[in-house]
TORPA-182748 format. One record per residue (C-alpha): residue in three letters; x, z, y. Coordinates in steps of 0.25 Angstrom, whole numbers, plus 2048, in hexadecimal, padded with zeros to 3 digits. Last residue first. Example, Ala and Ser with C-alpha at 12.3 -4.5 7.8 and 13.67 -1.06 7.14 Angstrom:
SER83781D7FC;ALA83181F7EE;
***
This chain:
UNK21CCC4E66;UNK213CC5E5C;UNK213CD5E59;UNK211CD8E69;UNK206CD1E69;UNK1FFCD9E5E;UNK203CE4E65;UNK1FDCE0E73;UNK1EFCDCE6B;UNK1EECEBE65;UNK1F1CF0E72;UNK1E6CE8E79;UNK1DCCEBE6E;UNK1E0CF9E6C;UNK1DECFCE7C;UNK1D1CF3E7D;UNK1C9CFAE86;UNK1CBCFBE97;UNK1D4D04EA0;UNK1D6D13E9E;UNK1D6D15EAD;UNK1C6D12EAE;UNK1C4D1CEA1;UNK1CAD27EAB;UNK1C2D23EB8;UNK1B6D24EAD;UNK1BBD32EAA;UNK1BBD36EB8;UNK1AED34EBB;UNK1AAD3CEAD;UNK1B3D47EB3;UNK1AAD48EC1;UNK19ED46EBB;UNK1A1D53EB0;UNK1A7D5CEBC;UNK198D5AEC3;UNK190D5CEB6;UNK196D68EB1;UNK199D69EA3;UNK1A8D67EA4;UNK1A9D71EAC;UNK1A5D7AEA1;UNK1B0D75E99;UNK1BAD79EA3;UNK1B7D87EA4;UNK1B5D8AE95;UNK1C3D82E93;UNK1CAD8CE9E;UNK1C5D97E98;UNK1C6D95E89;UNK1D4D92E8A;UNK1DDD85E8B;UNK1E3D88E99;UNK1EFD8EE90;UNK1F2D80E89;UNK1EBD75E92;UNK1DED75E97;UNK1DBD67E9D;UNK1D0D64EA7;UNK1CCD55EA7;UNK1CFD4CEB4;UNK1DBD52EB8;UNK1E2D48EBE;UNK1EAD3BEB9;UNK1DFD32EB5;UNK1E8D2EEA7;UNK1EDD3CEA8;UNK1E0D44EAA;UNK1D9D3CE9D;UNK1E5D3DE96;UNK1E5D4DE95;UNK1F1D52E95;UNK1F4D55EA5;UNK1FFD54EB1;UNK20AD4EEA7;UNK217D51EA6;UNK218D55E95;UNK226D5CE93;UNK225D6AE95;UNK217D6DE91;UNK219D66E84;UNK223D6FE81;UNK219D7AE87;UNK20DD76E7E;UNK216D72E70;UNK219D82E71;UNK20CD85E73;UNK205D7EE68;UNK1F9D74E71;UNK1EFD79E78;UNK1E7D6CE80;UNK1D9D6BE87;UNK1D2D61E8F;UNK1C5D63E95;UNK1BBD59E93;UNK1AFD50E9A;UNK1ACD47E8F;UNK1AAD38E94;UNK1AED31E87;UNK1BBD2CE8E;UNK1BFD3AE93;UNK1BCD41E86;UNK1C6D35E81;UNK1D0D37E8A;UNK1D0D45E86;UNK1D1D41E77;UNK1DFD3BE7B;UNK1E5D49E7B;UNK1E2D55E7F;UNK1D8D5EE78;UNK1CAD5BE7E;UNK1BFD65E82;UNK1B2D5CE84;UNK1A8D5AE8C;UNK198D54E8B;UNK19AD4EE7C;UNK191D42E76;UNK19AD38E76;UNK1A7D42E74;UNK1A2D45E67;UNK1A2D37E61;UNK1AFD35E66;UNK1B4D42E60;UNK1AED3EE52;UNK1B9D43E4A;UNK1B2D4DE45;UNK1A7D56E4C;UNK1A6D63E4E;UNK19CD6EE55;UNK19ED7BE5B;UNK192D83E62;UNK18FD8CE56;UNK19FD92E58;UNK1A9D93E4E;UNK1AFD85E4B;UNK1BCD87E4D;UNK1BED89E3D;UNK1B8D7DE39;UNK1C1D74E41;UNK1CCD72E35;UNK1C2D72E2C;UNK1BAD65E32;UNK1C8D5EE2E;UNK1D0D58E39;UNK1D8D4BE3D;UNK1CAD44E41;UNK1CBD4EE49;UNK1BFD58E4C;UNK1B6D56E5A;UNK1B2D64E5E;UNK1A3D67E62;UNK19FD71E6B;UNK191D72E6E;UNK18BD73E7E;UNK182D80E82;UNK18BD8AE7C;UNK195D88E87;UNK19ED95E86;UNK19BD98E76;UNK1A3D8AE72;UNK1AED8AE7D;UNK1B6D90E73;UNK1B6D86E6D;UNK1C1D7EE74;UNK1CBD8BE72;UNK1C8D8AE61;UNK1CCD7AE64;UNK1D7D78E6A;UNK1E3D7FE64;UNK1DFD7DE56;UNK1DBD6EE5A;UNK1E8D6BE5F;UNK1F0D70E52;UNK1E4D69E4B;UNK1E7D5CE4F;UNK1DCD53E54;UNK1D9D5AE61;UNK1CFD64E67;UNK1C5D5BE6C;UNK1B8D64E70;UNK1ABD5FE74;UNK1A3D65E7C;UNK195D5FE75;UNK185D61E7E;UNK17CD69E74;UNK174D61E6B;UNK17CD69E5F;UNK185D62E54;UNK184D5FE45;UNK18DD53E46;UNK182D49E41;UNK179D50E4B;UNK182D50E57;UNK185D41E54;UNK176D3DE53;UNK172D43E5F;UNK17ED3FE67;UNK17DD2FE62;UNK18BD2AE63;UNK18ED1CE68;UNK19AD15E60;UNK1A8D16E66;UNK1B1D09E69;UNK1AED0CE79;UNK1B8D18E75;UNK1C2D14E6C;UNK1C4D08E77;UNK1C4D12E83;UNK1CED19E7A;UNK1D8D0EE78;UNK1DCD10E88;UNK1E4D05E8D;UNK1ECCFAE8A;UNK1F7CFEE94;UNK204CF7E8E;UNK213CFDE8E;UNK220CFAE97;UNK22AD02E97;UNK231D06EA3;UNK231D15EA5;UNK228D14EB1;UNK220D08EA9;UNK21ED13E9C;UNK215D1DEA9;UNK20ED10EAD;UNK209D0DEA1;UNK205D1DE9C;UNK1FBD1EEA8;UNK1F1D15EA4;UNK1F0D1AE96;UNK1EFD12E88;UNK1FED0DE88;UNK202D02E7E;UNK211D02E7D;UNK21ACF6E78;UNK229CF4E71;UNK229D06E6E;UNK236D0AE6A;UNK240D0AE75;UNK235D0AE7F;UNK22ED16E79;UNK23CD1EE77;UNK23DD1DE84;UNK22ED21E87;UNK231D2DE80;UNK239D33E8A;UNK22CD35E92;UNK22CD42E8B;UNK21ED46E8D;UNK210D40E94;UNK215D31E96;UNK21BD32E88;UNK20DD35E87;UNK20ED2AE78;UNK209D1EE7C;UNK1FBD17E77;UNK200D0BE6E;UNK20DD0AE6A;UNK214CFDE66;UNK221CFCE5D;UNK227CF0E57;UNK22FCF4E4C;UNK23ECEFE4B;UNK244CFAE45;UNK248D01E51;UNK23AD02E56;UNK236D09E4A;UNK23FD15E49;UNK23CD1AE58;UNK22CD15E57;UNK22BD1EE4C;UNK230D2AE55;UNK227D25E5F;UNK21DD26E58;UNK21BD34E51;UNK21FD3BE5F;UNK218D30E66;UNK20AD33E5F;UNK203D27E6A;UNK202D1AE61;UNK20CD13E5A;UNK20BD03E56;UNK217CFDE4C;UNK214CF0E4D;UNK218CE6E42;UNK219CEFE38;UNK223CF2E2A;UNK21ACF8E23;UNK225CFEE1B;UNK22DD02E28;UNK222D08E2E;UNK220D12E21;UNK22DD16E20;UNK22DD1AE31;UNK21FD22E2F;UNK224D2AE23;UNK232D2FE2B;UNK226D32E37;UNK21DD39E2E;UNK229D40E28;UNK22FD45E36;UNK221D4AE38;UNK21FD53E2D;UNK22DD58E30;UNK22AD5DE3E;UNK21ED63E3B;UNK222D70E43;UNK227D68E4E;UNK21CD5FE4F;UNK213D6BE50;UNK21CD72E5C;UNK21DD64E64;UNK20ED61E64;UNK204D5BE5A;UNK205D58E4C;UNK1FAD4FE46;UNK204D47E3D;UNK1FBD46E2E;UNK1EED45E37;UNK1F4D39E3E;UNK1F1D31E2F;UNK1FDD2CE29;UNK1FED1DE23;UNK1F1D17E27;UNK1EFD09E24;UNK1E9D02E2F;UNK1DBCFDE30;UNK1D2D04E3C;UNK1CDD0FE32;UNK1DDD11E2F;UNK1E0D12E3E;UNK1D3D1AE3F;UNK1D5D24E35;UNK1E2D28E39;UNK1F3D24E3E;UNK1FDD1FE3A;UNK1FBD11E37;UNK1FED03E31;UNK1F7CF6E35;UNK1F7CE9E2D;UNK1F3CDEE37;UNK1EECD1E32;UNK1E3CD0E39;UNK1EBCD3E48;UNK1E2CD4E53;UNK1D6CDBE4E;UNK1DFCE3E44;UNK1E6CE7E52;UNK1DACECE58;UNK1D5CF4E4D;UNK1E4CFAE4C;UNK1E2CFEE59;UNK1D8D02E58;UNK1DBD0DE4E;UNK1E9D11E54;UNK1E0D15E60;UNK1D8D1EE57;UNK1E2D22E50;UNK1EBD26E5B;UNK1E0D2DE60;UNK1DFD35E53;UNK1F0D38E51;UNK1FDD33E4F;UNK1FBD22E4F;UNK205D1AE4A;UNK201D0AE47;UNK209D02E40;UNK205CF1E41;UNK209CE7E37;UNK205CD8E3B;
***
């Protein structure tokens, strides 16, 4: 069978990525298309556009590359209908899929989507367009299933694919890595300041200056696979900044805190047992339209799937040096770091068992025979 796979971003990617190992297990004669990076293509796909091409983020950036992204989508459409796919299968990046889905669904496609938009976070509207459009969902949050059955749509718990990502990763020796990425035996804070460089600008010059306040730890910034060394270079200004590329698993191994843009990489500090502190700075005017029409208590995903503050987040104006400085340092105290690590394995326990590619990889493929 045919399969298109869309993914917007690195963890789609990554998601994307095995997925599409899971479903060339099931289905040997699958030709798989995708949007998406390195890993789907690593994985087996043909990769058609590369995330890195679309990495807008917020309302005010999309705006300002409107056109770029009315051609992405004008290209994705023709492209689709060449390949002519059995399963159309989008992943998260609703404002790219969703309009996709609108024009596919009508001609006959079938549509899954795996890992659902936050149409639970923002403009629950979408969910209508999401039952017209989308034949079967594939949620990877507890919380997200009951939320779709309140508005009467039934979607499919497989799971979280990050606990597979994770118990998938290779051992790290911390002598060897620090050496092979010319880093200090000091204990690492490790900084996550995002995979688009609108974030990263925001993020990361506030992030370091933690550098001079804790000289006795190293900090060490996890670059994107999405960018060049180049980009970073200029942020690095203080002897007790180090910088690896896209080896942020690698990194969180050996780590003892971290500061985490938000996003799913603060599930994943969470899963690798990293005590963190979540931050987020976005363009100001995309910060207060967002402001006005998200409803939901925190960011981070860690706090929402336990619902309660379990990691501090610093958001917009509470992103200053002050309050990070403050935060961090908890983080380095015995007592606070037991009680957050307890809490990170009640976390790990909600997310369910492995197998979230496999299980959503064999429901497609099901659905396809009917």
């Amino acid at each position: 069978m045919k399969y298109y796979i869309l993914a917007g971003e690195a963890s789609g990617d990554l998601h994307g990525s095995n997925l599409i190992k899971q479903i060339i297990q099931q289905d040997k004669e699958a030709q798989i298309r995708c949007w998406g990076g390195d890993l789907m293509q690593e994985a087996g796909a043909e990769l058609v556009s590369h995330y890195k091409e679309r990495a807008f983020m917020g309302f005010a950036e999309i705006l300002k590359n409107l056109s770029s992204v009315l051609k992405f989508i004008r290209f994705c459409k023709k492209d689709i209908a060449a390949f002519n796919p059995d399963a159309l299968v989008f992943i998260d990046n609703s404002g790219f899929n969703l309009r996709i889905a609108k024009w596919a669904k009508p001609k006959g496609f079938k549509t899954f989507y795996y890992i659902s938009p936050q149409v639970w976070a923002s403009r629950p509207g979408r969910v209508e367009t999401i039952k017209k459009t989308i034949d079967h969902m594939y949620v990877v949050l507890p919380f997200v299933k009951p939320f779709y059955k309140k508005h009467h749509y039934d979607v499919t718990y497989v799971g979280h694919p990050l606990l597979d990502a994770i118990a998938n990763q290779k051992s790290v020796d911390p002598i060897l890595f620090r050496q092979e990425n010319q880093l200090s035996n000091k204990p690492i804070i490790a900084l996550l300041p995002g995979s688009r460089k609108q974030e990263i600008t925001k993020m990361l010059a506030e992030m370091l200056q933690m550098a001079p306040h804790f000289p006795e730890y190293q900090f060490v910034i996890a670059g994107a696979p999405s960018q060049e060394y180049a980009f970073y270079k200029p942020f690095i200004t203080h002897k007790n900044i180090g910088f690896i590329s896209n080896k942020t698993y690698d990194l969180l191994k050996i780590a003892t805190a971290a500061l985490v843009t938000s996003g799913t990489a603060t599930l994943e500090t969470a899963l690798f047992k990293v005590p963190e502190v979540v931050c987020y700075k976005g363009n100001w005017i995309s910060y207060q339209i967002a402001k006005r029409i998200i409803t939901l208590k925190y960011i981070s995903l860690v706090n929402l799937i336990m619902d309660k503050e379990v990691v501090k987040e610093l958001i917009q104006e509470d992103f200053n040096s002050k309050n990070i400085q403050k935060e961090l340092a908890k983080l380095l105290e015995p007592h606070y770091r037991q009680k957050l690590l307890a809490e990170y394995e009640l976390l790990e326990q909600k997310l369910g068992g492995k197998g979230a590619s496999e299980k959503t990889a064999t429901r497609i493929i099901q659905e396809l025979k009917k």
